[in-house]
N, C-alpha and C positions, 0 to 999 in steps of 0.2 A: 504493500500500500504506500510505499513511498517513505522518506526519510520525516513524514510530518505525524505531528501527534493520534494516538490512536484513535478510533471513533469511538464515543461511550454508546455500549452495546447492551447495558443494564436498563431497565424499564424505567423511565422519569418520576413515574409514581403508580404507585398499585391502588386498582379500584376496589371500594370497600361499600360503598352502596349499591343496589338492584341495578338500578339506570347505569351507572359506570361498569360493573360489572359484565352489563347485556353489551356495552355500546363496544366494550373489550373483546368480546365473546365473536361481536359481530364482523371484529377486523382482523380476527385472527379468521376465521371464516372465508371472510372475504380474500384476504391475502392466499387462503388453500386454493380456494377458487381461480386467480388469477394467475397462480402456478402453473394450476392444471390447464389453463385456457391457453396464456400468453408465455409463459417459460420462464425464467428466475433473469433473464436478460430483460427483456421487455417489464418485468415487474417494476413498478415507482410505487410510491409513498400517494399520487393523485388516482392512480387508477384505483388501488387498493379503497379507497376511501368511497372515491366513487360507487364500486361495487358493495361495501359498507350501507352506503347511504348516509355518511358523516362527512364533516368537510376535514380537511387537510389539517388545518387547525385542532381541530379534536383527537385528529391522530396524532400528530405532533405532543399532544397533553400526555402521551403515554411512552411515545416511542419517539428519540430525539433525530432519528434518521430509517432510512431502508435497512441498514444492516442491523441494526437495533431489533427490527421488525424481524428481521430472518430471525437472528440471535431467540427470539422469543420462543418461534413456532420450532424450531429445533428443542428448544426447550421443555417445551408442552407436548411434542412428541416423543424426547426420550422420557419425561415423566412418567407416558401411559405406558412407556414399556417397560419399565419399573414399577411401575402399580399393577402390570396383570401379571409381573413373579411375583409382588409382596401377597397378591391373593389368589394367585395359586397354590404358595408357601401354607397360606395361612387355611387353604381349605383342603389343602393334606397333611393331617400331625398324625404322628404316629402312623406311618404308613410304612411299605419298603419301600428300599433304597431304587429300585425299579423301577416303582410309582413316582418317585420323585421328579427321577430324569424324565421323565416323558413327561409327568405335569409340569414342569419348569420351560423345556422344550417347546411345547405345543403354545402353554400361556406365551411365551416371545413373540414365536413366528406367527399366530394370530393379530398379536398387535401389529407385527408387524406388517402382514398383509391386507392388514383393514387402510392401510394407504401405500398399498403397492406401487400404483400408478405416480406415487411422490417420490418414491422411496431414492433414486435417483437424484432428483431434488435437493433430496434432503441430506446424504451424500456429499453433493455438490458444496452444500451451504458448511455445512461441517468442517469440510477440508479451507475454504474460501476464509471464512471467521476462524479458524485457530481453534476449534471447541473442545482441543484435549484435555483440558480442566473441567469442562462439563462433562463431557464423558466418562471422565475418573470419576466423577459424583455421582452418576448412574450407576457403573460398574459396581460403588461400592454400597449403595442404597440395596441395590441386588443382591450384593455378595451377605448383607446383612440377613436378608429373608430366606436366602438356602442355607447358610450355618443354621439358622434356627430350625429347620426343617431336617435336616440333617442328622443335629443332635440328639432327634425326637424321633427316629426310624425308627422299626421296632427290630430292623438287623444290622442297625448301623455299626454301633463298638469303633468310631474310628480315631485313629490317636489327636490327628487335626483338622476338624472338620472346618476350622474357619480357613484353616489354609484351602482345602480341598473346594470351597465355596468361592473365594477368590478365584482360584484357577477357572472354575466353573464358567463364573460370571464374566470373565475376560475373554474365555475362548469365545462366547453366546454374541457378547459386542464386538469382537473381532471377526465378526460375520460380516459386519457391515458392507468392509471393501467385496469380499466375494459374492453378497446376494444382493447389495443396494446400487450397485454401480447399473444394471439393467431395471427393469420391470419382471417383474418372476410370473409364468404364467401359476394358475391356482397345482396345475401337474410339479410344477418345479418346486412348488412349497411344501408339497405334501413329500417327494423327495429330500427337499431339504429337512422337514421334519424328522424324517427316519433315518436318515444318515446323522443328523445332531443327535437322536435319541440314542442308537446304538453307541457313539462315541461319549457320550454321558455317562450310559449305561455301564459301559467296557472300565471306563476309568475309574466311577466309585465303586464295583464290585473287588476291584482288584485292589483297591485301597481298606477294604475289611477286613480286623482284626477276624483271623479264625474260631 
């Protein structure tokens, strides 16, 4: 970006009433929208608003530029793919170690295919904005919800399960360059589910005390 100061990429203020909340809701929306239509080049700060239905200004009140705007929506999508480990974590306790990998597995690549057609995008914006520090905060919000899960198998016995959840969590967001650089058809997810499951699967079996 050139030898001049960074862009601030943090939200200017977070909504806390209904109305701000929706008018939030509705540009991060809008901004999906304009991806999917016009391409993350053609994207600006007016179109976006446009398709909103808010003026420039209003946007501006939240987001102090376009990469700001991206910064967000990368944001709010690796949250949901860390909210459907933390409750897939949380809606298998005590299960096997089996159940685990495949519910960890499957909860990802659903989130992640419920915006396939970004996924690319979203890729793009990653690499573009520098978002290896968000990414380490995903990985490890994740890596939180499979140790807990883990420790709670009922054949687990494992010496480190938060290392073993780490690892886990790493390899799962290290998919990204391999499965988001395309558009994955619905065949290629369901493949890629079962090739992560078996490799899940393979690695915490082999990691249990006998």
């Amino acid at each position: 970006m050139g030898n001049g100061s960074p862009l601030p990429l943090t939200p200017r203020k977070s909504p806390r009433q209904g109305r701000s909340i929706a008018t939030v809701d509705a540009i991060f929306e809008a901004t999906i929208q304009v991806l999917a239509s016009d391409g993350l080049i053609r994207l600006n700060t007016t179109r976006v608003a446009r398709r909103a239905g808010v003026s420039v200004g209003t946007l501006y009140q939240y987001f102090a530029n376009k990469q700001a705007l991206l910064f967000a929506v990368l944001e709010r999508h690796l949250a949901v793919l860390a909210g459907a480990i933390e409750d897939a974590c949380g809606d298998n306790p005590l299960v096997m170690v089996e159940t685990v990998a495949e519910a960890v597995v499957m909860a990802y690549l659903r989130a992640q295919m419920a915006q396939a057609e970004l996924s690319p995008t979203l890729y793009r914006i990653a690499l573009e904005l520098d978002a290896r520090g968000l990414i380490d905060l995903t990985v490890r919000r994740s890596a939180r919800a499979i140790e807990a899960t883990l420790s709670s198998a009922i054949d687990g016995g494992f010496a480190d399960p938060g290392l073993l959840a780490q690892t886990l969590a790493a390899a799962l967001y290290g998919t990204v360059p391999a499965f988001c650089h395309r558009v994955l058809s619905p065949a290629d997810g369901i493949e890629a589910q079962r090739q992560l499951t078996i490799m899940f699967r393979s690695y915490l079996l082999a990691h249990q005390r006998p």
